[in-house]
N, C-alpha and C positions, 0 to 999 in steps of 0.2 A: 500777213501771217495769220492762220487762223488756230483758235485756241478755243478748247470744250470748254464749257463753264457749265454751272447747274445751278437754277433756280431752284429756292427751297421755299415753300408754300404748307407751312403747318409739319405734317410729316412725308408729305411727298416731294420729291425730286423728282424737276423735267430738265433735260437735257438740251442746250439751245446752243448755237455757235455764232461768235462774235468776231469782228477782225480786233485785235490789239494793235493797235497806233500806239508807241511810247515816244516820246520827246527825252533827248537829251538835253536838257534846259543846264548841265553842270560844260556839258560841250559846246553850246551854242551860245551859251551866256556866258563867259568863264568870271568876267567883272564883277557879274552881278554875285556872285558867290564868295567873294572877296572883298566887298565894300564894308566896311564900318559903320557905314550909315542907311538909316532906309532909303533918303533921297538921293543917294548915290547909285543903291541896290536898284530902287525901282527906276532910274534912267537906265542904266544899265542892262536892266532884263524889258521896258517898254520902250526905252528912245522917247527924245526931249519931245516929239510931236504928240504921241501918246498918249506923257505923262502930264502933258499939260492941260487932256480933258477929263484929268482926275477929279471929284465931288463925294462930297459925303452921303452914303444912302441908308434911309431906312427899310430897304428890304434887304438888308445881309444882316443876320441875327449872330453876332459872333457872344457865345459864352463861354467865361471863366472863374475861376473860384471867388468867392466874395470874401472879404475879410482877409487873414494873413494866410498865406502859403505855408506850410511848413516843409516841403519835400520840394525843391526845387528844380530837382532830379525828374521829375513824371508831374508835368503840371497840366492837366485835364483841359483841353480846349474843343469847344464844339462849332463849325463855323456851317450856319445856315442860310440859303436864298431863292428866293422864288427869280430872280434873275436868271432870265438863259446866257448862259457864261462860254466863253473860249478857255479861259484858264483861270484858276484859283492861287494865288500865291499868299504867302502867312511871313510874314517882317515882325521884327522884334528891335528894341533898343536899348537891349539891356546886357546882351554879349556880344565880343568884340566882333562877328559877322552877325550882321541885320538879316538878311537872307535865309528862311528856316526851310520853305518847300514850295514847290510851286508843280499844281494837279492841273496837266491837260485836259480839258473836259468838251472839249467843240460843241456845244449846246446837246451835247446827250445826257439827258436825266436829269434828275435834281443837285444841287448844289448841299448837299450834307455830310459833310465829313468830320469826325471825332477824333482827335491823336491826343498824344500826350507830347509837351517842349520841354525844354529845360532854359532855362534863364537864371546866369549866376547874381542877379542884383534885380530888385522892383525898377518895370518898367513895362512900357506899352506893346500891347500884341496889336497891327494892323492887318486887317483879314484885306485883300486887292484882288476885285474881280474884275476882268477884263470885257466886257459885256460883247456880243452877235454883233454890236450896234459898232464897234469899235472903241467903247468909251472906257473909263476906267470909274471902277465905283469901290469905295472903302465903307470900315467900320474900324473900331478902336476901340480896346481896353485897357484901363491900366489894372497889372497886378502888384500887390505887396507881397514880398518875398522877407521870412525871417528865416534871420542866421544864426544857427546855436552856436558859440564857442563849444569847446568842450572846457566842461568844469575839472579840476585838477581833483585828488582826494585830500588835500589840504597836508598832508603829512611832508 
């Protein structure tokens, strides 16, 4: 299927046409979206031979807030790599599905993406990239998340 898009370059706009490839990774993985844990999610969405040439890399730049979270709701996450990638997926361990998204990317472009998560307790964001190579390469943050009670009026 093909679909207009538009480059935007200062104040101009060029019009250019792309095929959209979408993956349903909630259809084709259903496990993986249901797992409670990331090691369960990521067998699930890579399979045991995959996920067993998983390694820690320092070209995936994953940033997140430093210090205490206060909005747990919209927690700012940036994941970056100069790695040519097949797919992008982002795990969490801190709500009861590990599984937060995962971006088809088949080595077209840069690997830079910005969202916001929600995570109801402090715990670790894994950024998982799937590399051209067929390898699997991570990054890891931990976040603190604070939780206001609400204060009574004392009366």
């Amino acid at each position: 299927m093909k679909r207009r898009h538009f480059l935007l370059l200062g104040f101009s706009v060029f019009p250019y046409t792309a095929e959209l490839l979408a993956v349903d990774y909630r259809k084709r993985n259903p496990l993986a979206w249901k797992a409670s844990s990331i090691n369960d999610a990521a067998l699930a969405l890579y399979g045991r031979e995959k996920f067993s040439t998983i390694q820690k890399s320092t070209a995936i730049e994953l940033i997140v807030p430093r210090g205490i979270v206060r909005d747990p709701e919209e927690i700012p996450i940036t994941i970056r790599s100069s790695l040519k990638a097949k797919t992008l997926a982002i795990f969490q361990d801190a709500n009861p599905k590990s599984l937060v998204a995962v971006f088809d990317i088949n080595g077209e472009g840069m690997v830079e993406y910005e969202l916001n998560i929600r995570m109801e307790f402090k715990g670790t964001v894994f950024a998982v990239i799937e590399g051209m190579d067929g390898k699997l390469y991570y990054a890891r943050e931990y976040i603190e998340i604070l939780h206001l009670s609400c204060m009574g009026s004392g009366e």
